[in-house]
C-alpha positions in Angstrom: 19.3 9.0 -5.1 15.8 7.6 -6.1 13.2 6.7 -4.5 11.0 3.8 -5.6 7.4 3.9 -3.9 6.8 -0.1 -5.1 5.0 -0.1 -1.7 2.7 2.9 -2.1 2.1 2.2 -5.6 1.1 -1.0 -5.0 -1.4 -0.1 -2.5 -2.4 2.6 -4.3 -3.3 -0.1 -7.3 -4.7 -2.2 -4.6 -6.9 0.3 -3.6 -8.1 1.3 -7.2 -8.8 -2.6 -7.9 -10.8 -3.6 -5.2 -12.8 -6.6 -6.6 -13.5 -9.6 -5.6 -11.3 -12.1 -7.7 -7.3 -11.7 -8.5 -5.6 -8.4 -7.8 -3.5 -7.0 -10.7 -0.8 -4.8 -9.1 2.1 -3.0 -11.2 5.2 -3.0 -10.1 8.2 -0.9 -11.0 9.2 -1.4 -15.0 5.2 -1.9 -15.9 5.2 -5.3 -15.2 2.2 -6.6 -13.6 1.9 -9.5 -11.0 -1.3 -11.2 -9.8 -2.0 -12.0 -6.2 -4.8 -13.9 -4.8 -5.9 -16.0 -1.7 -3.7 -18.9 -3.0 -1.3 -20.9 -1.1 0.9 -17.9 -0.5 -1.6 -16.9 1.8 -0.7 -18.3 5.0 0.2 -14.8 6.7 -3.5 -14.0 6.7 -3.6 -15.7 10.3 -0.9 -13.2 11.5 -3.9 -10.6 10.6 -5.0 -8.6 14.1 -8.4 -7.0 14.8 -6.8 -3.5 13.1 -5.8 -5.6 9.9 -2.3 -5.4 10.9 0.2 -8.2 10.2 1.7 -9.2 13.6 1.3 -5.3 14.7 2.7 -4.3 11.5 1.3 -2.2 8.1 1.1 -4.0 5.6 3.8 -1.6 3.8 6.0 -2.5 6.2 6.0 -6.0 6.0 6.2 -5.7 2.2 8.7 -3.3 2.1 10.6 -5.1 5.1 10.5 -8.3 3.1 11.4 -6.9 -0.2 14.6 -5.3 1.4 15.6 -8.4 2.2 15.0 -9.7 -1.0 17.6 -7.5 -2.3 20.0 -7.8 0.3 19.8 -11.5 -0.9 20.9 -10.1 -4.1 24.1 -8.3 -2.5 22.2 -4.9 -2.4 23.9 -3.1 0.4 23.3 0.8 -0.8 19.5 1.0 -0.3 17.4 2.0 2.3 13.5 1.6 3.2 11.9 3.9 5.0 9.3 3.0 7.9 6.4 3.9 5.2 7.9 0.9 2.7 9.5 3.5 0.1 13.2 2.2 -1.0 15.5 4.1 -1.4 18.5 3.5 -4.2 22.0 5.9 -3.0 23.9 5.1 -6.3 22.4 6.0 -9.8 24.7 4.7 -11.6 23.2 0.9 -10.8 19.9 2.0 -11.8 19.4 -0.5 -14.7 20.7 -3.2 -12.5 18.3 -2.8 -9.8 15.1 -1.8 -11.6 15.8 -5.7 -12.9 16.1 -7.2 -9.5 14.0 -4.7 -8.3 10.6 -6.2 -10.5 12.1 -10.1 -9.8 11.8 -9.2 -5.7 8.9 -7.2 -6.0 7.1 -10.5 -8.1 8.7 -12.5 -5.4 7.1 -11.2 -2.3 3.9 -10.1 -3.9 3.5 -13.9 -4.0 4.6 -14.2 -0.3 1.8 -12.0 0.6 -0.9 -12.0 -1.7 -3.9 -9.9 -0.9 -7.5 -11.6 -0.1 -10.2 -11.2 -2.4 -12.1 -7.8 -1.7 -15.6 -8.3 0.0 -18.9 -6.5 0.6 -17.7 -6.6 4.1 -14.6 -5.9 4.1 -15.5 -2.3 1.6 -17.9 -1.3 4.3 -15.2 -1.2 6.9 -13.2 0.5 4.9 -15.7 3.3 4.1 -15.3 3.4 8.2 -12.0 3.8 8.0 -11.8 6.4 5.5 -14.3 8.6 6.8 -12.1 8.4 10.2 -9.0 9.3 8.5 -10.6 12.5 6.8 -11.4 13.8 10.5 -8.3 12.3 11.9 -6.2 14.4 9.0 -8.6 17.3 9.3 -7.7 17.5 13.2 -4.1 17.8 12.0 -4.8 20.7 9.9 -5.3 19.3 6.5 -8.3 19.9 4.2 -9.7 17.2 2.8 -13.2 17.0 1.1 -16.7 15.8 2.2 -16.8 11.6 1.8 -19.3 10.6 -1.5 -22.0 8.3 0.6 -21.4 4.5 1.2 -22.9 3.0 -1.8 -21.4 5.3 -4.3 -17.9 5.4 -2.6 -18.3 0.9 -2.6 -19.3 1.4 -6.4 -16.4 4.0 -6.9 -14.1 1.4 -5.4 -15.7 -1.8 -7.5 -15.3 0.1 -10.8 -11.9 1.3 -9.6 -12.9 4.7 -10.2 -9.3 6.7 -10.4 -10.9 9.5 -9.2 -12.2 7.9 -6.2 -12.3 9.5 -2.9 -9.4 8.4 -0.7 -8.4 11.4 2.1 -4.7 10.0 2.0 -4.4 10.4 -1.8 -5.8 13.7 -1.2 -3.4 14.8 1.6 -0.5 14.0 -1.3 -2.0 15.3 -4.2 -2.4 18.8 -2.2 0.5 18.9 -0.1 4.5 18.2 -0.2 5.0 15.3 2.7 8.3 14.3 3.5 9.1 11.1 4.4 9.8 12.4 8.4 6.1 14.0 8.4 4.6 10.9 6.8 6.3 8.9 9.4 4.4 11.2 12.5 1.0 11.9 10.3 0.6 8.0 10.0 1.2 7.0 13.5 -1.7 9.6 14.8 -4.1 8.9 11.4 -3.3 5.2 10.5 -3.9 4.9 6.4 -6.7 2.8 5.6 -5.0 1.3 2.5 -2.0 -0.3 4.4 -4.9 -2.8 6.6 -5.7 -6.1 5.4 -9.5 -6.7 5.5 -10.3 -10.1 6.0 -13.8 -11.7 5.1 
């Protein structure tokens, strides 16, 4: 089996690129697609007060959409999992889906775009990251002391890759399985998977 981790990896590029025009995000193969506040936009009014899209991550929708992208495509032996990994059961069609793997992946990344990055919308998610690190640290995780605001905002405009981000963290020092990430998420939500509007 192999697991792709489009969704995670395109947060993750998300989070590194957090400026204020088009968002480059790589998906599987090295391919890169831009997204932006452009007419593919129109799930941004779906966004709730936690920057969820109609109560759901934005991994999930993603991963929920691209699923069904590939189902389109007669995929019926690959799973997603609730955090928006998928989940290939038979190797042997490897070359076959990596390739309608990247034409889905382009597909709904232009389904749901991200907004441009603000001033505003980096300071709440400073918030939200210093939460998480006390959040993760009350279920027994070590995570280290958050850089201040303004060098944590600059971190994130430069797309520092060494950038302070207590999820990253929590995978880089420990071995998560999908089951743990599941409960871990629902008691510490992850920063990265809100949209932050305006």
């Amino acid at each position: 089996m192999k697991r792709y981790g489009i969704v995670w990896g395109l947060l993750f590029a998300v989070s590194l690129s957090a400026c204020s025009g088009p968002v480059s995000v790589e998906i599987s193969g090295g391919e890169k697609s831009t997204s932006t506040s452009g007419a593919g936009a129109g799930y941004l009014s779906q966004v709730d007060a936690n920057g969820l899209i109609a109560g759901k991550s934005y991994s999930t929708v993603v991963g929920e959409a691209t699923m069904k992208c590939l189902e389109d495509l007669g995929w019926a032996d690959v799973d997603v999992s609730d955090t928006g990994a998928i989940t290939l059961r038979d190797m042997n069609k490897a070359a076959k889906f990596d390739v309608d793997m990247r034409q889905c992946s382009a597909t709904v990344n232009a389904q749901y775009p991200l907004p441009p990055i603000t001033d505003n919308a980096l300071e709440q998610r400073y918030g939200y990251e210093v939460k998480t690190r006390e959040c993760l640290i009350g279920m027994g995780y070590s995570i280290s002391e958050a850089p201040s605001k303004k060098t944590w905002i600059e971190q994130m405009r430069l797309g520092d890759a060494g950038m302070w981000l207590p999820y990253a963290e929590l995978y880089s020092e420990n071995t998560i399985s999908p089951a743990k990430e599941k409960t871990i998420k629902q008691t510490c939500p992850d920063p990265a998977e809100r949209i932050y509007v305006g």
